[in-house]
C-alpha positions in Angstrom: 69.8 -30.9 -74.6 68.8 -32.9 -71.3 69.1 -29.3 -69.2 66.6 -28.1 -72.2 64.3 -30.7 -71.7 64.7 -30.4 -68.0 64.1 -26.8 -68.1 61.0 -27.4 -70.6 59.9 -29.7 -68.5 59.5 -27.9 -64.6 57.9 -24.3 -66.6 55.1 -27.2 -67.9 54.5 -28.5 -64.5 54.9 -25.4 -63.2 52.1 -23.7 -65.6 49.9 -26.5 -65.3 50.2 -26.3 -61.5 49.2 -22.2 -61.4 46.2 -23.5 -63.3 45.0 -26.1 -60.7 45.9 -23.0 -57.5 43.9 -20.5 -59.8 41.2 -23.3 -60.4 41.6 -24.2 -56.4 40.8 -20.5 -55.5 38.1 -20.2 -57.4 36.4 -23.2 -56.2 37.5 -22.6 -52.7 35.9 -18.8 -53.0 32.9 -20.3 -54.3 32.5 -22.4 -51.5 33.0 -20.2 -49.0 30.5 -17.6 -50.3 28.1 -20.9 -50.2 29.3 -21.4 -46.9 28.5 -17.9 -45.3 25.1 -17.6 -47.6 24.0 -21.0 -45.7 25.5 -19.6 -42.4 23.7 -16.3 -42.7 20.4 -18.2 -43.4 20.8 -20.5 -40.3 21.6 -17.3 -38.1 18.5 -15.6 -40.1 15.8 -18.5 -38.6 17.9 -19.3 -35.4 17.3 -15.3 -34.7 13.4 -16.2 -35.9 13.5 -19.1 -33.2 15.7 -17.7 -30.4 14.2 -14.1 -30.0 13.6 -13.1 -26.2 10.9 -11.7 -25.1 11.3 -8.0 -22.9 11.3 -8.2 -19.0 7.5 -8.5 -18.0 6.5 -10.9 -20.9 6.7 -14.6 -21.8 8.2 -16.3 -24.9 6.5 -16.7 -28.2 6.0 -20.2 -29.2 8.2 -21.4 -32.1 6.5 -22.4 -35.7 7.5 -22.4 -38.7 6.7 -20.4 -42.1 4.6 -16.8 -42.5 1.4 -18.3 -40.4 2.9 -19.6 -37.3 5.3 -16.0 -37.0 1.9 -14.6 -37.0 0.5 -17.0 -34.8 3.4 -16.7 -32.5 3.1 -12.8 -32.6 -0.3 -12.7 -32.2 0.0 -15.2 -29.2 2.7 -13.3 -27.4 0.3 -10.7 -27.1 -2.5 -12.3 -25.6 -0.1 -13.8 -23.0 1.9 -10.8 -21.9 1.7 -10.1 -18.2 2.1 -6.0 -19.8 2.9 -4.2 -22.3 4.4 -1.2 -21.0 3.5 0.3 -17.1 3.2 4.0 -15.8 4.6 5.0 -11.9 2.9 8.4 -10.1 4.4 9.1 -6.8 3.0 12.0 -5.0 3.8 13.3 -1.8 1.6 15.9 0.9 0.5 17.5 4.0 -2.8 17.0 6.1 -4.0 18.0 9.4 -6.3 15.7 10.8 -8.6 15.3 13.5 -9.7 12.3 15.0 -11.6 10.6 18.5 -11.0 7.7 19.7 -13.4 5.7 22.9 -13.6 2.7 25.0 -15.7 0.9 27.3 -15.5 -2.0 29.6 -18.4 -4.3 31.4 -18.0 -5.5 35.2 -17.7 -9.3 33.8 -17.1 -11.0 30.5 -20.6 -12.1 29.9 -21.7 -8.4 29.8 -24.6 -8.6 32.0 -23.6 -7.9 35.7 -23.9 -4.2 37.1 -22.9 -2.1 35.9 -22.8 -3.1 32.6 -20.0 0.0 31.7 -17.6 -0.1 34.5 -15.2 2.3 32.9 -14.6 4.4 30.1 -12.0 6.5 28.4 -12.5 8.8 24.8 -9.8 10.8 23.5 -11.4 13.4 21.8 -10.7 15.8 19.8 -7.1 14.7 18.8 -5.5 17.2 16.6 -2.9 15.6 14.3 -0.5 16.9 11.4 0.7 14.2 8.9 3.0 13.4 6.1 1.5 11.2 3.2 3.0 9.3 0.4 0.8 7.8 -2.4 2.2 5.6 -5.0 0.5 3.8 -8.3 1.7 1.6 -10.8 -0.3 1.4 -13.8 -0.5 -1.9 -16.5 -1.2 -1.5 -20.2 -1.9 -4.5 -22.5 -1.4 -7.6 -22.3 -2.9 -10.2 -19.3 -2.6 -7.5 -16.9 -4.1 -4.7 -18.9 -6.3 -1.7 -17.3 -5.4 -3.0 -14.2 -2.5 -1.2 -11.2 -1.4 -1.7 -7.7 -2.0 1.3 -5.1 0.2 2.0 -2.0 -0.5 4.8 0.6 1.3 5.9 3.5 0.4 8.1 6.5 2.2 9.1 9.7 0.6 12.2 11.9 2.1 13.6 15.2 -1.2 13.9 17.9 -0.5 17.8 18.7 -3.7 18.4 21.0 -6.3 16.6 22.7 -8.5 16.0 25.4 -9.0 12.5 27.3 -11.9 11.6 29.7 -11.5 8.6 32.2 -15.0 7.3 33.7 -15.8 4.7 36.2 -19.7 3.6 37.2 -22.0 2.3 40.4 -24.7 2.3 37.3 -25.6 0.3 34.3 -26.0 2.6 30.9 -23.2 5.5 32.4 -25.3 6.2 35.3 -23.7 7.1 39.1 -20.5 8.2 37.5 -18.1 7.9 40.9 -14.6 9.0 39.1 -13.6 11.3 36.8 -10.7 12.5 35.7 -9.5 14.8 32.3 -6.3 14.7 30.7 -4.3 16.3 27.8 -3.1 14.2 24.5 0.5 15.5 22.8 3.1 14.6 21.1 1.8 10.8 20.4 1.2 10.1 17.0 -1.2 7.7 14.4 -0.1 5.8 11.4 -2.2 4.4 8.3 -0.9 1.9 5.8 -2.9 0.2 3.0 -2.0 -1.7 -0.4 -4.2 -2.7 -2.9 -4.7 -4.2 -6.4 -7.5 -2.5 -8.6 -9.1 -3.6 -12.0 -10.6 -0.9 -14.1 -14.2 -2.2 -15.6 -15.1 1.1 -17.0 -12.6 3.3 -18.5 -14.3 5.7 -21.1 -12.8 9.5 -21.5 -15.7 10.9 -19.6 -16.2 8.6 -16.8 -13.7 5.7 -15.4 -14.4 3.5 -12.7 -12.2 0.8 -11.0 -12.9 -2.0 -8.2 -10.0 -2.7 -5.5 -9.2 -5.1 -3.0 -6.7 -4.3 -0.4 -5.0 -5.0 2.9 -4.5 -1.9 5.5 -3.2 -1.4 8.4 -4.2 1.2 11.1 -2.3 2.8 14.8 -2.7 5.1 17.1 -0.4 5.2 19.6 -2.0 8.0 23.0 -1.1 8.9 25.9 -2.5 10.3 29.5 -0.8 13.4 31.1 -1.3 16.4 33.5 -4.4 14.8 34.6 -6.8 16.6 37.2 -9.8 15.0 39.1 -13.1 17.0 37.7 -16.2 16.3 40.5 -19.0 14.5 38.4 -21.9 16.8 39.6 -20.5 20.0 39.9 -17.9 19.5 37.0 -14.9 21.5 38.8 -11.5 20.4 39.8 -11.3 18.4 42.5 -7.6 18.3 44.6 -4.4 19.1 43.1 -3.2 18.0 39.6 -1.9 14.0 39.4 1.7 13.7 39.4 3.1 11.0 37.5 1.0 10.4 35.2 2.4 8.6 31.8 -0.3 6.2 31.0 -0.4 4.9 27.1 -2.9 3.1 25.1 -2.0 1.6 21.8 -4.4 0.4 19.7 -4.8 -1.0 15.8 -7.0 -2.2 13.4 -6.2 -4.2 10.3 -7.6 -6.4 8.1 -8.7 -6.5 3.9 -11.1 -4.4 2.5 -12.9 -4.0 -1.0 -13.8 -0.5 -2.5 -14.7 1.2 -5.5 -13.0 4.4 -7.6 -14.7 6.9 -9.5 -13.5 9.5 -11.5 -13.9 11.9 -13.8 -10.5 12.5 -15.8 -9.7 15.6 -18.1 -6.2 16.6 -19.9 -5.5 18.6 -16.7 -8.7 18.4 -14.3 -9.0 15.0 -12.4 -11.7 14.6 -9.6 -12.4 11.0 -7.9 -14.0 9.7 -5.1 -12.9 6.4 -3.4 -15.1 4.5 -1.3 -13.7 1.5 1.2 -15.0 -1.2 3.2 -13.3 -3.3 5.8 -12.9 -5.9 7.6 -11.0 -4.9 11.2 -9.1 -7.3 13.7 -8.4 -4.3 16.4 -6.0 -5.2 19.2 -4.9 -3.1 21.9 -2.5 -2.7 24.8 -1.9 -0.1 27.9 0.6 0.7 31.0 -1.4 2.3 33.0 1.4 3.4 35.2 0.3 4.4 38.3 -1.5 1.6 39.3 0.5 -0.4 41.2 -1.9 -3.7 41.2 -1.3 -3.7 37.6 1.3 -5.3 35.7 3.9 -3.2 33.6 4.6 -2.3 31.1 1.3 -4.5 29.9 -1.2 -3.8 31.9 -3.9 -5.1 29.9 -4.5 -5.7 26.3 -7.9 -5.7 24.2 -9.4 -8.0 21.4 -12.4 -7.7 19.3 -13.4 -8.1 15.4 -15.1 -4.7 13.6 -15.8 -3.0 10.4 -15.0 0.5 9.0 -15.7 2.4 6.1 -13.0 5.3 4.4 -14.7 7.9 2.0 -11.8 9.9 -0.1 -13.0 12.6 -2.5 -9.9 14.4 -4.4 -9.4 17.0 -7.1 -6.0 17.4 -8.7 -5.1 20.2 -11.3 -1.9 19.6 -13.8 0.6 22.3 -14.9 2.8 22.0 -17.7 5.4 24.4 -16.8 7.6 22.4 -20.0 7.6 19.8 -22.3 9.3 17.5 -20.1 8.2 19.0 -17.0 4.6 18.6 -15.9 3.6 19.5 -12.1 -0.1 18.3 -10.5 -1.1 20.1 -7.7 -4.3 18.0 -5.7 -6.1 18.7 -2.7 -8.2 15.9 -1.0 -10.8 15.3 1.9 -11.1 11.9 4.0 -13.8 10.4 6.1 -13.5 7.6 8.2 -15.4 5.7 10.7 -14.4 1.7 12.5 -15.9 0.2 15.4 -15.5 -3.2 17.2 -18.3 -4.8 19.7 -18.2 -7.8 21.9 -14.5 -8.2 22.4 -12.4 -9.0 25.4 -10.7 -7.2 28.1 -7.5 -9.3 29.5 -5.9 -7.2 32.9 -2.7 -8.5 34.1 -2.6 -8.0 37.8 0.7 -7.4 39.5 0.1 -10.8 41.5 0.5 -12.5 38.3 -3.6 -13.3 38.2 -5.1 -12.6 34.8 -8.6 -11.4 34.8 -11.0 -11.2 31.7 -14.2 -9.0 31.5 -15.9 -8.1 28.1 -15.2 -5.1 25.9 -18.2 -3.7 25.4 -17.3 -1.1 22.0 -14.2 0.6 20.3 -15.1 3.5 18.4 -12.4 5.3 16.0 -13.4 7.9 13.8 -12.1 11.7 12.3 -11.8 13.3 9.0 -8.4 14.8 7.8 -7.6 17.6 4.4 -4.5 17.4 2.9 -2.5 18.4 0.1 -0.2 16.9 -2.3 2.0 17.5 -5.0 3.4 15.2 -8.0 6.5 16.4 -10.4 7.2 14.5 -13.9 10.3 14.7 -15.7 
């Protein structure tokens, strides 16, 4: 009887306590799907609140309900730096021509006799170059319509002429010395970057203001030089030995310009016109001058302008889908000068002497051809 009761007893207790696990599941599962519904609804508004903005924009602000998403939306729009950007590389050929003069007074204030003491021109400079043009292109947001402009240029001088001049008379008059050498193998460089703004950019017509930096060399030299008799024009003596004189000269400074152009869905002319403003500095070994200092034998300083015209056309083949090939030609025009600069010479002695620069003239045109592939 007390093993009956016993026995009755624990399958009660037992019973009763299967009902409280069951009851303890159920309320446990119920709580934990209340659990995971309120987790999933934090992680739904701390994904509202925590979303990144891509590379290139800044973050929304954060308000709550419909409106303020909107808001915040609306305002990450207006504050993007871009919405997406476009890169063109092309690369091509030119051959170039180009002149280059000089002229120094007898003092630095200009006005003794003769007021050109010497002067040298390379002229007609022949030059072969290798160009790179890049573009990066901004659409929507802050910086919308607007790209930055990078072109490179490096030409090998192939052929040329230089004349060397020295005067008794103001205005080039009793010419005492001349003397004509070749230019080759030398070579000019051109760099410029610039940030442009399109103001007008309809499907007909677009046009776009820029404002740049650029820098300009050329790098020349004197060789195989003969004496040439001022009157009668002929050679004069034997050939100079030794000669292996250089003159490098640049010219940098900003510059402002304007674009035109007149795009198509495969025709694209433009024409690009530049102003700037030129600090030109300069520096030679003459070498066979012994009373000169080496390998600076004098150096030149002067402020200038120049202008750049560019007119290009491009044509665009679509040899593919994902394969599109423009094929441009373009023509360049270009002309810088510098007055009333200074002419330092360092004499051998260690004496430094100063006289004016009277003018520094640079000037040529150049055609070239490029090429840009997009896959």
């Amino acid at each position: 009887m007390r093993y009956a009761t016993v026995v009755v007893f624990w399958l009660t207790m037992h019973a009763l306590n299967g009902e409280v696990i069951a009851a303890d599941k159920t309320a446990g599962k119920d709580l934990q799907i209340a659990f995971y519904e309120q987790l999933d609804s934090y992680d739904k508004q701390a994904a509202g609140l925590l979303s990144f903005a891509p590379s290139g924009r800044l973050p929304p602000e954060v308000s709550g309900g419909k409106r303020g998403e909107e808001n915040a939306s609306s305002g990450l729009q207006n504050l993007s730096l871009w919405g997406r950007s476009k890169f063109d590389t092309s690369i091509g050929l030119s051959q170039r021509t180009g002149s280059l003069s000089w002229s120094i007074a007898s003092d630095l204030s200009g006005k003794r006799a003769p007021n050109i003491l010497s002067e040298l021109s390379y002229e007609g400079l022949e030059i072969r170059g290798l160009e790179l043009k890049s573009t990066l292109y901004f659409f929507g947001g802050l910086m919308d319509g607007s790209f930055l402009d990078l072109r490179l240029h490096r030409g090998v001088i192939t052929g040329g002429e230089t004349r060397d001049s020295d005067y008794d008379g103001d205005n080039r008059t009793q010419e005492y010395s001349r003397s004509l050498s070749e230019n080759t193998g030398d070579f000019v460089s051109d760099y410029s970057f610039a940030y442009g703004l399109n103001v007008l950019n309809k499907q007909a017509i677009s046009v776009a203001v820029l404002a740049g930096y650029s820098f300009h060399q050329q790098y020349v030299r004197k060789k195989n030089a003969v004496k040439i008799s001022p009157d009668s024009e002929l050679v004069v003596g034997n050939p100079i030995t030794g000669l292996n004189s250089t003159y490098q000269s640049q010219w940098q400074g900003p510059w402002i310009g304007a674009n035109f152009s007149l795009p198509g869905e495969k025709h694209h002319l433009a024409l690009q016109g530049e102003l700037h403003s030129a600090f030109y500095y300069a520096e030679a070994d003459w070498n066979l001058r012994n009373s000169f200092m080496h390998p600076k034998s004098f150096e030149h300083n002067a402020t200038g302008l120049g202008w750049v015209v560019d007119l290009s056309y491009s044509y665009t083949f679509d040899f593919s889908l994902r394969n599109e090939t423009t094929l441009g030609i373009s023509y360049r025009a270009e002309q810088w000068a510098a007055k009333d600069g200074v002419d330092t010479l360092y004499l051998a002695s260690g004496e430094v002497v100063s006289t004016k620069l009277n003018e520094v003239a640079w000037g040529g045109n150049a055609v070239s051809v490029q090429i840009k592939i997009l896959r």
